[in-house]
C-alpha positions in Angstrom: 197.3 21.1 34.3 195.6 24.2 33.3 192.3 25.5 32.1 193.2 25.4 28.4 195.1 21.9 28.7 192.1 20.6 30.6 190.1 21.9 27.5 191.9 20.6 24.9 192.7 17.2 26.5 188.7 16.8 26.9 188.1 18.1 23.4 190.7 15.5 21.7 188.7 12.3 23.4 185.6 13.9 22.9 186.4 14.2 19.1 187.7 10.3 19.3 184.4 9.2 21.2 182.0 10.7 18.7 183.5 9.2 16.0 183.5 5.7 17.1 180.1 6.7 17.9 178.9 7.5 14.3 180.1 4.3 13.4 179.0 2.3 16.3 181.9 0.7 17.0 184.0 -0.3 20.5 181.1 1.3 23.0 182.3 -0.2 25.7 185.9 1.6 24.9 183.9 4.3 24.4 181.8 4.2 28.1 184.7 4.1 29.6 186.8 6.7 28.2 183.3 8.8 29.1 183.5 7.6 32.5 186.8 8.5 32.9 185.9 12.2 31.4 183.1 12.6 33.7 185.6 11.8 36.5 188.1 14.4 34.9 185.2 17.5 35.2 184.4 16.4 38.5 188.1 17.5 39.6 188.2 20.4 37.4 185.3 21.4 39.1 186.7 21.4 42.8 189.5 23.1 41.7 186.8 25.5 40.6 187.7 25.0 36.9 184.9 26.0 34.6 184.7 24.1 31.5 181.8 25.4 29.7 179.2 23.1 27.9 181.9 20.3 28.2 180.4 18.9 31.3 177.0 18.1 28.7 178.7 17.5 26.1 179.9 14.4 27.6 177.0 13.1 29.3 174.7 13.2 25.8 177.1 11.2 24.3 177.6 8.9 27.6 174.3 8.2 27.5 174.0 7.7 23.4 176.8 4.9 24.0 174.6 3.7 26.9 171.6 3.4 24.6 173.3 1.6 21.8 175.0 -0.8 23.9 171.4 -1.8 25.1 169.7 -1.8 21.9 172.4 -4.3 20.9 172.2 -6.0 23.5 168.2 -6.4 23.2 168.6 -7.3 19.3 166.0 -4.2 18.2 169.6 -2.6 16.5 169.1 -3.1 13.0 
């Protein structure tokens, strides 16, 4: 795969995970298609792929899915 595939594959389940973030729904789906992203930009990046603010992109959202989960979980989610 190529830079620009890379980008756009990345882009498209980025677009997916935000909106089943905005309405809370299937996080654990979610954390692990993140997961799996995280892993992807890992091996773009030894192939010396850059990917721009992808890389973060995906971790803030990671980690709002890992919140939610936990405030769930605790009961404080309204």
């Amino acid at each position: 795969m190529d830079r620009e595939e890379i980008i756009t594959k990345i882009t498209e389940e980025l677009n997916v995970c935000e909106e089943y973030l905005k309405r809370e729904a299937r996080l654990d789906f979610i954390l692990r298609i993140l997961e799996d992203l995280m892993d992807e930009i890992q091996e773009a990046k030894k192939k010396n792929i850059s990917l721009g603010g992808l890389e973060e992109k995906v971790r803030i959202l990671y980690h709002r899915a890992s919140t939610l989960v936990a405030l769930i979980e605790q009961g404080v989610k309204k």
